[in-house]
TIVEXTOR-853997 format. One record per residue: x, y negated, z negated of N, C-alpha, C in turn. Coordinates in steps of 0.05 Angstrom, whole numbers, padded with zeros to 5 digits, always signed. Layout:
<pts>
XYZXYZXYZ/...
</pts>
This chain:
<pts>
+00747+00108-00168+00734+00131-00155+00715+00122-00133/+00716+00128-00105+00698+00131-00086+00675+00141-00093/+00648+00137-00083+00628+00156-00083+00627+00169-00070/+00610+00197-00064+00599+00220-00041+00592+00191-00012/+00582+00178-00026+00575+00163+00001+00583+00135+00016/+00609+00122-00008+00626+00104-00004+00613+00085-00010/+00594+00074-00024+00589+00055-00033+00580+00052-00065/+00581+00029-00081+00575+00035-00110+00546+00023-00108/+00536+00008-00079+00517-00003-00094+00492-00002-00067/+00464+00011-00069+00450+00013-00042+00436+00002-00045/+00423-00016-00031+00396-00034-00035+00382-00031-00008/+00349-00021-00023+00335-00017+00003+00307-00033+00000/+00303-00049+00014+00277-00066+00011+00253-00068+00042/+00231-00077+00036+00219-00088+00057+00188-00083+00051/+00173-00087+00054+00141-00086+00067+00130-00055+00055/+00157-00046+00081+00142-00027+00087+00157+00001+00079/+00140+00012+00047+00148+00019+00022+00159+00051+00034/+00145+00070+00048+00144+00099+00041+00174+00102+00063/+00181+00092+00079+00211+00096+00100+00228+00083+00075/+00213+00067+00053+00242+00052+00035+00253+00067+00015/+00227+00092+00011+00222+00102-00017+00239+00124+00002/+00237+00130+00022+00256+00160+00033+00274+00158+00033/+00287+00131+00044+00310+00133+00044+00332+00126+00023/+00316+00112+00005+00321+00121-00029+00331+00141-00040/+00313+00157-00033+00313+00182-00046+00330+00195-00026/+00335+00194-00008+00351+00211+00015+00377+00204+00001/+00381+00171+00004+00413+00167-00008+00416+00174-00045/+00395+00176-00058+00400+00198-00081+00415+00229-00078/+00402+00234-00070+00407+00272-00063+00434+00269-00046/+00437+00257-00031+00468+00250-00019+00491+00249-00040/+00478+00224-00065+00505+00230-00083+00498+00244-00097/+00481+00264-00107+00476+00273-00134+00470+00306-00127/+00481+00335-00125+00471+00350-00120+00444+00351-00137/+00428+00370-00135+00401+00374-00143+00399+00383-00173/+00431+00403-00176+00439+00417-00207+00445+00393-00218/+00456+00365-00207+00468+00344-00230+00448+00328-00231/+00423+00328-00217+00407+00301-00222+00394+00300-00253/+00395+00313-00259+00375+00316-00294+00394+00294-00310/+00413+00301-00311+00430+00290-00321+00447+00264-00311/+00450+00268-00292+00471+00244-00275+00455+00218-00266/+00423+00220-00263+00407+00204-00254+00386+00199-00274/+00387+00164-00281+00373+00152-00295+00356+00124-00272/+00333+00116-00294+00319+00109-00269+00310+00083-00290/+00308+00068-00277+00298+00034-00289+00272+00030-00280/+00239+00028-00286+00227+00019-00272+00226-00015-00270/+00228-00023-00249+00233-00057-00243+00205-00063-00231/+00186-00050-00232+00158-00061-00234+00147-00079-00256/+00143-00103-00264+00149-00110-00285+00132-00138-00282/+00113-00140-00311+00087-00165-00307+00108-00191-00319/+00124-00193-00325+00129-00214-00343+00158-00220-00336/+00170-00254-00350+00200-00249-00342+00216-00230-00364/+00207-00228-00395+00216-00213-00412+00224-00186-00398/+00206-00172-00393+00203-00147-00380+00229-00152-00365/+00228-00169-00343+00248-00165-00320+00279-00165-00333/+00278-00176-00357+00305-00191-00367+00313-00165-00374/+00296-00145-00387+00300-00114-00403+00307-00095-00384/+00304-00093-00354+00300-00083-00342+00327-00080-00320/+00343-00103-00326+00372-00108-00321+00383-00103-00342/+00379-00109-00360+00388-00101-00390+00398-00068-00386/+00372-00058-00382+00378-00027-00375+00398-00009-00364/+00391-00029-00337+00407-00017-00318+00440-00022-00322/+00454-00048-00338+00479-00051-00341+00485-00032-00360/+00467-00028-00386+00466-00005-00407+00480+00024-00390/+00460+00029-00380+00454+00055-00363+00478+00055-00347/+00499+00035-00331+00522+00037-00312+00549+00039-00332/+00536+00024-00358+00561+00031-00381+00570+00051-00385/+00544+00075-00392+00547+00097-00405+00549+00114-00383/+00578+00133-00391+00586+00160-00384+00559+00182-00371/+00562+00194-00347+00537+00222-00356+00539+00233-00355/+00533+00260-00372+00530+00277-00381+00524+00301-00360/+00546+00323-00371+00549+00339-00348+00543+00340-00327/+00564+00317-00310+00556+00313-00282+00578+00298-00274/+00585+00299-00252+00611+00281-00247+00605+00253-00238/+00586+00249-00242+00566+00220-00220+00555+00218-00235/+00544+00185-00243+00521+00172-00254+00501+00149-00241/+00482+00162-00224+00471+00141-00213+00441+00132-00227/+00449+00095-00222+00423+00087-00235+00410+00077-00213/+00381+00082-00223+00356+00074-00194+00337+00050-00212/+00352+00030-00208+00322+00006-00208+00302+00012-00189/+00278+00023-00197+00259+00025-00179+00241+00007-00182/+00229-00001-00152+00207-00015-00150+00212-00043-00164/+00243-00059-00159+00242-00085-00169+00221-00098-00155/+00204-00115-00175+00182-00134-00152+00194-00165-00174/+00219-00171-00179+00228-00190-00200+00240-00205-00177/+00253-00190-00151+00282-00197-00139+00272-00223-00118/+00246-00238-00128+00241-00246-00107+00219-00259-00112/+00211-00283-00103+00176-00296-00111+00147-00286-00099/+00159-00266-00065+00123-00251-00060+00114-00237-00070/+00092-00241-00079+00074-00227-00098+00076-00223-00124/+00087-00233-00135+00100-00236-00165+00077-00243-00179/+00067-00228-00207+00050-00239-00217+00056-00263-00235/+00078-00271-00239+00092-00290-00258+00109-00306-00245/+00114-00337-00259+00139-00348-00239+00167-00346-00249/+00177-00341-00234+00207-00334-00250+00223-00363-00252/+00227-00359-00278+00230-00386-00293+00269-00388-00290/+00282-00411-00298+00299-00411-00301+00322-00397-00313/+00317-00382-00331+00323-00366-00345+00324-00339-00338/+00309-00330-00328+00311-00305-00309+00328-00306-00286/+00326-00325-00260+00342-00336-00247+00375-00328-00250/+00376-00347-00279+00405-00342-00294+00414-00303-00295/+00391-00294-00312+00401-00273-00317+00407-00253-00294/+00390-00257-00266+00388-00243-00249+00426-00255-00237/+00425-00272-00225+00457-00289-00219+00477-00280-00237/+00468-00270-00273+00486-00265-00283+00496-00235-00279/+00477-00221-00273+00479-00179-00266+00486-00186-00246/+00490-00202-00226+00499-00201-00199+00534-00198-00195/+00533-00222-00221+00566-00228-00220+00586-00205-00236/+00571-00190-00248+00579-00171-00266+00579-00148-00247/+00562-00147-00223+00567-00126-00206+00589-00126-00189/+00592-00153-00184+00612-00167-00168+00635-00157-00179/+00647-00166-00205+00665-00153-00229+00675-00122-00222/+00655-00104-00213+00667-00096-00214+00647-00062-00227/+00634-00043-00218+00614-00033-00224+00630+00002-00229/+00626+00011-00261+00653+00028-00268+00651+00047-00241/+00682+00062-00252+00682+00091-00235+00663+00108-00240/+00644+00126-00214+00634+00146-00223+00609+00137-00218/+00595+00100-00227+00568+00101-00222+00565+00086-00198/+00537+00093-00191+00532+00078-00166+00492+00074-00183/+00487+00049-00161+00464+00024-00161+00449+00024-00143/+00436+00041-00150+00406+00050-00121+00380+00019-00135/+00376+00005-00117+00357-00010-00116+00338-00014-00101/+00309-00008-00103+00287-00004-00093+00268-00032-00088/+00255-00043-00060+00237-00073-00077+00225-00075-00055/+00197-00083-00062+00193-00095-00036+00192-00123-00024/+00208-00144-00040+00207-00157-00026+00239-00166-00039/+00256-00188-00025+00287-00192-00035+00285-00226-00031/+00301-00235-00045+00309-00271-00030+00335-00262-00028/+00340-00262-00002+00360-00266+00004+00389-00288+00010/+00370-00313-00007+00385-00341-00011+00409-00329-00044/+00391-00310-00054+00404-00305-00092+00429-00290-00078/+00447-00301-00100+00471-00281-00103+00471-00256-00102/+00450-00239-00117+00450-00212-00118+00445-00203-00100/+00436-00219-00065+00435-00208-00044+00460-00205-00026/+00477-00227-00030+00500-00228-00029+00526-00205-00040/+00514-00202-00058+00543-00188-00074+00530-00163-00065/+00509-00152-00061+00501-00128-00051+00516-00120-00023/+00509-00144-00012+00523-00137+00021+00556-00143+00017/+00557-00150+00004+00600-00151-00001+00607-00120-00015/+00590-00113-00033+00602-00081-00039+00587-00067-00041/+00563-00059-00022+00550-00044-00016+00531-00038+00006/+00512-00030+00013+00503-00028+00039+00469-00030+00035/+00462-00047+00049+00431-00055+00053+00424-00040+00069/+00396-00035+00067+00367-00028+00090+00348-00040+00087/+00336-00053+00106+00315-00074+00105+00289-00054+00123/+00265-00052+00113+00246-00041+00117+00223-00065+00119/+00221-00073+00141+00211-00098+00143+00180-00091+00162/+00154-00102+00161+00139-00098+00176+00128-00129+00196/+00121-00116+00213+00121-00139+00233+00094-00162+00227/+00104-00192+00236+00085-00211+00220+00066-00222+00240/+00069-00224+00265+00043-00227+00285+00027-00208+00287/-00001-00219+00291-00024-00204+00290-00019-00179+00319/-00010-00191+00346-00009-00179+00360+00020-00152+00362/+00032-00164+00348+00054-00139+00337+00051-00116+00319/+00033-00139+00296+00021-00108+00276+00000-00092+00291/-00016-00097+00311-00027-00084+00315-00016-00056+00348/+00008-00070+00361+00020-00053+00372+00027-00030+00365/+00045-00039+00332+00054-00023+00316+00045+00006+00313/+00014-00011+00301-00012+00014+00289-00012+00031+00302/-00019+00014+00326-00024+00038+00356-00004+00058+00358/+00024+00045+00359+00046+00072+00370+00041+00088+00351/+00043+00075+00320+00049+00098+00298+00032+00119+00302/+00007+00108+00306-00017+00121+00299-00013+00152+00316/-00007+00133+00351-00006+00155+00366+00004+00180+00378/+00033+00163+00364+00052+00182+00355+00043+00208+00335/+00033+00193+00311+00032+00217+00292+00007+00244+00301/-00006+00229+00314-00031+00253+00326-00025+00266+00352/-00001+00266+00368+00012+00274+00385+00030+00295+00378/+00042+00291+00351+00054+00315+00337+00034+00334+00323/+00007+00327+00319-00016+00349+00314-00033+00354+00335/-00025+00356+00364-00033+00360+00385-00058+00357+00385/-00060+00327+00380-00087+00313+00374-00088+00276+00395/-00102+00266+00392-00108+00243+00407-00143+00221+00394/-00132+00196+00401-00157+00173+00399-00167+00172+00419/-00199+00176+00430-00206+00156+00451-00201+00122+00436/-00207+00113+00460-00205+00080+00472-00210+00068+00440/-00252+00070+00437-00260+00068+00419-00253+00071+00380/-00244+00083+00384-00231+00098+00360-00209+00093+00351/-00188+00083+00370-00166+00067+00368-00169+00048+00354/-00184+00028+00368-00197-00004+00359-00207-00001+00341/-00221+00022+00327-00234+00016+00297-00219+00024+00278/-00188+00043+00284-00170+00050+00263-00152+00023+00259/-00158+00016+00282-00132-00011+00277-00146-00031+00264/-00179-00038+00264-00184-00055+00252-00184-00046+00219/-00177-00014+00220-00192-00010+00181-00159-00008+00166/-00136-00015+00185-00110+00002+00174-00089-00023+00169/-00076-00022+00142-00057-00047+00153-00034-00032+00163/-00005-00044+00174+00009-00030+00189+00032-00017+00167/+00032-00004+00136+00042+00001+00124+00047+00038+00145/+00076+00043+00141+00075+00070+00143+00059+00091+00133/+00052+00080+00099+00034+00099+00080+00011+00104+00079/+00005+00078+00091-00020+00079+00091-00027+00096+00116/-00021+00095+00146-00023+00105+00170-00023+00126+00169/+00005+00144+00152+00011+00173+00154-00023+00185+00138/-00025+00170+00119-00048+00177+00093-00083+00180+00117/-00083+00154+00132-00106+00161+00141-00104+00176+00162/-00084+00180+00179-00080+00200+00204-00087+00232+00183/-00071+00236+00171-00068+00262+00164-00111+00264+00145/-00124+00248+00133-00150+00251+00133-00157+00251+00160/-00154+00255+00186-00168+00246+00206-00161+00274+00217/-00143+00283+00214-00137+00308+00223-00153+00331+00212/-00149+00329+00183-00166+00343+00168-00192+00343+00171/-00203+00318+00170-00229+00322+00185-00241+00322+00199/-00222+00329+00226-00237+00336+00253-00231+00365+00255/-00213+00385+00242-00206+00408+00243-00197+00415+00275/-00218+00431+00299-00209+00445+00313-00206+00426+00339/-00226+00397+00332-00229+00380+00358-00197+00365+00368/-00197+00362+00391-00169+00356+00402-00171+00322+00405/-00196+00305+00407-00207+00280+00412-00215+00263+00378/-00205+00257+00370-00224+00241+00344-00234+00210+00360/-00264+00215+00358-00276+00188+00371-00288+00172+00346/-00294+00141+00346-00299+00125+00328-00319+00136+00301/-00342+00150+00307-00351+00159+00289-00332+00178+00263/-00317+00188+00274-00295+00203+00255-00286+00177+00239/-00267+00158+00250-00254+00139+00243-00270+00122+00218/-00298+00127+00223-00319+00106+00208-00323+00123+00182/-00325+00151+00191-00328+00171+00167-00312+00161+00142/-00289+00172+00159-00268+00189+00133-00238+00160+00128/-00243+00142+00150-00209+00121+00144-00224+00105+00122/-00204+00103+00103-00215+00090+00084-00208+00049+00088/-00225+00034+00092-00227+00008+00096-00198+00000+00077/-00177-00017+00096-00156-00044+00085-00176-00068+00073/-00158-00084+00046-00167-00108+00041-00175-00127+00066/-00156-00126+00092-00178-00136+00114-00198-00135+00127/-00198-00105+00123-00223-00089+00134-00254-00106+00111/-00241-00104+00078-00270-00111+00063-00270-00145+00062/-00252-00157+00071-00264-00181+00080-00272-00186+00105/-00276-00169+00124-00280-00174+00152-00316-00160+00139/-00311-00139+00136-00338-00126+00122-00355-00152+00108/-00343-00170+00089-00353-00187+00065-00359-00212+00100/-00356-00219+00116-00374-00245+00130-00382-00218+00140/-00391-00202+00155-00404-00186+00164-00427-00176+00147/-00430-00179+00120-00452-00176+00109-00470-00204+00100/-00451-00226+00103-00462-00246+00098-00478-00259+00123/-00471-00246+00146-00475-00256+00178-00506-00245+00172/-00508-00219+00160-00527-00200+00169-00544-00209+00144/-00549-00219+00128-00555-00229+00093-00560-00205+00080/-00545-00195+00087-00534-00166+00064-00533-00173+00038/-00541-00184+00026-00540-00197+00003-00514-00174-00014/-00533-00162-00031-00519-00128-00040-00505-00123-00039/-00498-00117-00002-00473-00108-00004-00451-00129-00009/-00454-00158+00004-00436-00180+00004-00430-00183-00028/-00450-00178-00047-00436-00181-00077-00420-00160-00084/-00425-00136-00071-00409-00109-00074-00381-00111-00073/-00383-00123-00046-00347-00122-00027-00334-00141-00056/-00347-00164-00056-00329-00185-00069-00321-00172-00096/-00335-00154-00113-00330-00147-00144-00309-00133-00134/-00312-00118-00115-00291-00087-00107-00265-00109-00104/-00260-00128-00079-00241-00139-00073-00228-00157-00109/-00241-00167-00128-00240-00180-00149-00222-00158-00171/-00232-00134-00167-00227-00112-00193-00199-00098-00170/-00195-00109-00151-00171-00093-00136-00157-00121-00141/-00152-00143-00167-00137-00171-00172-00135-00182-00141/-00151-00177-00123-00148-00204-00114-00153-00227-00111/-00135-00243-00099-00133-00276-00111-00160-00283-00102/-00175-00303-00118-00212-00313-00107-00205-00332-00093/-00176-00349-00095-00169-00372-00075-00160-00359-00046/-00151-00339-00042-00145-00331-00023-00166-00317-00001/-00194-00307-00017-00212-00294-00008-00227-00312+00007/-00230-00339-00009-00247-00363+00008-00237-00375+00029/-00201-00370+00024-00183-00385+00048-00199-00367+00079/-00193-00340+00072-00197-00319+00097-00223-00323+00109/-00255-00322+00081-00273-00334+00088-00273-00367+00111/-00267-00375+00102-00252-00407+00122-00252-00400+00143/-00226-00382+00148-00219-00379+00170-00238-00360+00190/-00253-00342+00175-00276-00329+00194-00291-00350+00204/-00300-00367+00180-00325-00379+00207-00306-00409+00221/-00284-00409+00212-00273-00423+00229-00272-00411+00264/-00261-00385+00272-00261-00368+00281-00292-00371+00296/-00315-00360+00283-00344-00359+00289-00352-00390+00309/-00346-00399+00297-00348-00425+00303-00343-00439+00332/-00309-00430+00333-00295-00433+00365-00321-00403+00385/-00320-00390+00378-00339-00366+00398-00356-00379+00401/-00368-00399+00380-00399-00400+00386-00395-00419+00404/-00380-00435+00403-00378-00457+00421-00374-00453+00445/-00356-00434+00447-00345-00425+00484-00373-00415+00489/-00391-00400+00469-00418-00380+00491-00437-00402+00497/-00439-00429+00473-00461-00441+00474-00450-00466+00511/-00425-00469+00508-00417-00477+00525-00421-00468+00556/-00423-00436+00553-00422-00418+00577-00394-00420+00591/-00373-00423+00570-00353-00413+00575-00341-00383+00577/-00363-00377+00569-00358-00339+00559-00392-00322+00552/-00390-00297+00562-00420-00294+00554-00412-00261+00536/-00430-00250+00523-00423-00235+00508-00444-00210+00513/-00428-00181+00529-00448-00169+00541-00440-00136+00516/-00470-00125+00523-00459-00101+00501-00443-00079+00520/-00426-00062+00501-00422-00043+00520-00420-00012+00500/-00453-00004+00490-00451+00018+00473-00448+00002+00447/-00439+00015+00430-00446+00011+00402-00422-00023+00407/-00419-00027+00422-00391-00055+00416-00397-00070+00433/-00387-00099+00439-00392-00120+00453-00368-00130+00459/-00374-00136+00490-00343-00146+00495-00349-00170+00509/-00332-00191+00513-00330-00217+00521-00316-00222+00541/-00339-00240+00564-00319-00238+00588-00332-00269+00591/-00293-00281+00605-00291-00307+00604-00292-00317+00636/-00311-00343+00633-00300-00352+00667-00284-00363+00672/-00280-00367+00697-00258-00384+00714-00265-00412+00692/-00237-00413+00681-00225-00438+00663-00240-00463+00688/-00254-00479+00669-00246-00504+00690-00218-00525+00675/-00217-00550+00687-00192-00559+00670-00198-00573+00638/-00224-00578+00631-00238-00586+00602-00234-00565+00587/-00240-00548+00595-00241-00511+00584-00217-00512+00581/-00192-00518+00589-00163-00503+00587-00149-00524+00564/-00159-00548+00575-00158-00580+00551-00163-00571+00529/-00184-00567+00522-00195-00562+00496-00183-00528+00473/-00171-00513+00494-00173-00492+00490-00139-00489+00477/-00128-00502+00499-00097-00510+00493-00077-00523+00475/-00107-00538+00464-00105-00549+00427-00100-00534+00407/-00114-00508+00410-00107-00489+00394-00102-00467+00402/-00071-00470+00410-00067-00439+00423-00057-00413+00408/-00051-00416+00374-00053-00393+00360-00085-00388+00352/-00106-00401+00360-00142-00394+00359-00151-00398+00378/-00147-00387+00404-00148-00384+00434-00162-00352+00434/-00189-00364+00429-00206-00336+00433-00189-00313+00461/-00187-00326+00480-00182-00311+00502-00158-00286+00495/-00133-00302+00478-00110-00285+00461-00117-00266+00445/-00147-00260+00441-00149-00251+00418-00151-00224+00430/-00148-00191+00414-00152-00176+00413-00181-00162+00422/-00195-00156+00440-00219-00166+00470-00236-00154+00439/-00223-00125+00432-00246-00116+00410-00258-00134+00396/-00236-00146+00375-00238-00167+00355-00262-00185+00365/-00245-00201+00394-00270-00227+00403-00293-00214+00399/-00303-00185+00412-00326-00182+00421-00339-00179+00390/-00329-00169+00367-00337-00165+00344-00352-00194+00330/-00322-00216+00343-00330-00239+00325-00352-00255+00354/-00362-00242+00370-00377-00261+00395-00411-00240+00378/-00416-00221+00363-00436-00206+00366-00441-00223+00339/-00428-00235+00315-00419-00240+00286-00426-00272+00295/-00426-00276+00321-00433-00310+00316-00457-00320+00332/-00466-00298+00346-00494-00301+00359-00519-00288+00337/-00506-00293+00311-00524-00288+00294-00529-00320+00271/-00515-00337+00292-00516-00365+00274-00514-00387+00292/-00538-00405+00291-00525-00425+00307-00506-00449+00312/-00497-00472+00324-00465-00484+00316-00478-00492+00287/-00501-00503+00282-00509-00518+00256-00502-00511+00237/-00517-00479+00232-00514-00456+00214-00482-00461+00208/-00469-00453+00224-00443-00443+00215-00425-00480+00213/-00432-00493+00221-00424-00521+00209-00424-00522+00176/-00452-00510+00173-00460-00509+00138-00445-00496+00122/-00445-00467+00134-00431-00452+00117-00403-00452+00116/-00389-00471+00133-00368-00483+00125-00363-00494+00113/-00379-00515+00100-00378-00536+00080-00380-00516+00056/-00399-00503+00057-00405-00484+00030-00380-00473+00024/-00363-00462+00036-00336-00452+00032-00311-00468+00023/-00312-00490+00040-00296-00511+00026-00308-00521+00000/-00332-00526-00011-00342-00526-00035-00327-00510-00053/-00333-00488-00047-00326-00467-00063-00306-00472-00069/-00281-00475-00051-00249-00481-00052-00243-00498-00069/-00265-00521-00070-00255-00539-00081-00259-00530-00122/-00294-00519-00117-00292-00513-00149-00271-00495-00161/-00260-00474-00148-00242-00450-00160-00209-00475-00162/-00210-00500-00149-00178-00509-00156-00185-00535-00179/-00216-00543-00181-00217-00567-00194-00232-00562-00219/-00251-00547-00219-00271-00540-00243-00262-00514-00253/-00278-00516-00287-00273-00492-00298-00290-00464-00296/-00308-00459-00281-00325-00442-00276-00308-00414-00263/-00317-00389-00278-00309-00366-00272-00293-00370-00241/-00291-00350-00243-00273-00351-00211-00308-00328-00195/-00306-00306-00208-00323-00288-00194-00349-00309-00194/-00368-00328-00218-00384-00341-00211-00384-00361-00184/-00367-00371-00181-00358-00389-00155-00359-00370-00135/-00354-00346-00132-00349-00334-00107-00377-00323-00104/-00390-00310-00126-00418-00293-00121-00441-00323-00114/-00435-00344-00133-00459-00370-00120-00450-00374-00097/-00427-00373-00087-00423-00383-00067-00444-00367-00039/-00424-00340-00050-00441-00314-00018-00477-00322-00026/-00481-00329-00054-00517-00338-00046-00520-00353-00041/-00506-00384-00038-00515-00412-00012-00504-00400+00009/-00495-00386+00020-00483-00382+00040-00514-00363+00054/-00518-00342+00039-00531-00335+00054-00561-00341+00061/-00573-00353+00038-00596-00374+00035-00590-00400+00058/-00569-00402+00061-00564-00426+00077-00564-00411+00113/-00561-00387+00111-00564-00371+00135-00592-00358+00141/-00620-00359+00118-00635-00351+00114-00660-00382+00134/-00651-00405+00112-00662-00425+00129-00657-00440+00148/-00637-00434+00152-00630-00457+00179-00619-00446+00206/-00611-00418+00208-00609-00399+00231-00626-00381+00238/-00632-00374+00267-00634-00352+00275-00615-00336+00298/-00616-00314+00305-00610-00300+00326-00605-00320+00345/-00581-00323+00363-00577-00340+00384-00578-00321+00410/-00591-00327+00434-00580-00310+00454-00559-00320+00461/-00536-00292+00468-00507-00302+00486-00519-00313+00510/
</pts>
């Protein structure tokens, strides 16, 4: 038996979840009128902490392709939300045995998947080295929902989406307001549609939403509360800097990963401070923001600069620089020499010692900022 839509088996994956979840559901309702879904449509969740779980979870779904359904001429099963099919973000490692079992439902699909049912598969992320990515594309049809991996692409992205979607509510960003949605948003569809449509709402009759709106009501990305977390440590926010980190901690994220990003800020801090202290660049305000303007390169300046051309202040996003040029004239090269070491410290206790993970991170933001308390002040650009 053919399906309504000629395939027995759909797999839709990528990043970027709410275009994966529609079109899911779009190729549901395609094979299933709306009177047969009760019946004709069973659903696997493939969200799953463990490899047991995952092993049950294929279990299911071959169960579920066995059995006949019930008044309906169609039986479709929906693994949803596999996060097994693949090692990003997995909270567990998928052991050999899983491996097997996953290669083994693959070959059994391969075999041959009865008349009547069809294999909706949902994930966000796929390896596409495994068989089951393979046998998918031999008898069935992929969509890859992928989001873009350069900084300067995700943030193109933001912009069109963004601008797009407030153009169909005969609405608009100034300049300002742009630059602070892009810094608080990651470039998920869901998330964008989610804060546009609060942004709408809470400007009601105004045709302009300017940054203050954006600060109100967009609710801060995990980049946003670690860009926030050195920004309170810059400022010795003490408070708030223990705040961000519990919030970022109780939202599981990784404490090794938090210190990596930390790293990389005052790695970041560090190159600015050097180009202003150099008078390679001076850092002028312009209203509530600061922007950075560079001189004529000499050829030492282009030498030095050319060493690192994915951390080439000049490449950077002018907002960003001027954020991280206002964030490093609050430390001088010494200061932030220090609190580099303090961070690699840290790194080192969370991979070598047994101490809490949150203790390591909360002593840490207090040498950090004790260490910003005595040995910096205010630098003029």
């Amino acid at each position: 038996m053919v399906t309504r839509m000629g395939h027995r088996v759909h797999l839709f994956f990528g990043e970027d979840e709410l275009p994966a979840q529609e079109a899911s559901m779009a190729a549901i309702e395609g094979l299933l009128p709306e009177q047969e879904r009760i019946f004709g449509l069973e659903t696997v969740e493939g969200r799953v902490d463990d490899s047991d779980a995952a092993s049950r979870a294929l279990t299911s779904c071959r169960q579920a392709l066995l059995t006949v359904g019930f008044l309906s001429r169609m039986k479709v099963v929906w693994l949803k939300n596999a996060n097994f099919l693949s090692d990003a973000g997995l909270p567990f490692k998928r052991g050999e045995h899983l491996l097997d079992e996953i290669q083994s439902f693959a070959r059994w699909m391969e075999k041959g998947i009865p008349d009547g049912c069809v294999l909706v598969i949902t994930a966000a992320s796929m390896d596409k080295r495994q068989v089951l990515y393979r046998v998918c594309e031999k008898i069935g049809v992929i969509r890859e929902f992928s989001l873009p991996d350069k900084p300067n692409q995700v943030e193109a992205d933001v912009r069109g989406r963004t601008a797009a979607m407030l153009e169909q509510a005969g609405m608009r960003m100034d300049s300002e307001a742009m630059e602070v949605f892009v810094s608080h948003v990651s470039s998920g569809t869901r998330q964008i549609s989610s804060e546009v449509e609060k942004l709408i709402l809470y400007a009601g009759d105004k045709k302009v939403i300017v940054a203050d709106d954006v600060k109100q009501i967009v609710s801060p990305s995990r980049e946003t509360l670690v860009w926030d977390l050195t920004d309170a440590v810059a400022k010795k926010r003490l408070g708030q800097a223990l705040a961000i980190v519990r919030q970022l901690l109780s939202q599981k994220e990784s404490a090794i990963g938090l210190v990596v990003v930390l790293a990389n800020r005052f790695r970041d801090l560090t190159i600015v401070r050097e180009a202003l202290d150099k008078g390679w660049a001076t850092c002028q305000s312009r209203g509530r923001f600061s922007s950075v303007v560079w001189k004529e390169p000499t050829a030492g300046t282009e030498k030095v600069l050319a060493e690192l051309p994915s951390l080439d202040p000049r490449k950077m996003n002018p907002w960003r620089v001027g954020f991280l040029a206002e964030q490093a004239n609050l430390f001088t090269a010494g200061a932030l020499a220090r609190c580099r070491t303090i961070v690699a410290d840290m790194h080192a206790k969370l991979v070598s010692s047994r101490m809490a993970e949150d203790v390591v991170l909360e002593v840490g933001i207090l040498r950090l900022i004790g260490s910003r308390k005595r040995h910096s002040q205010p630098v003029a650009a």
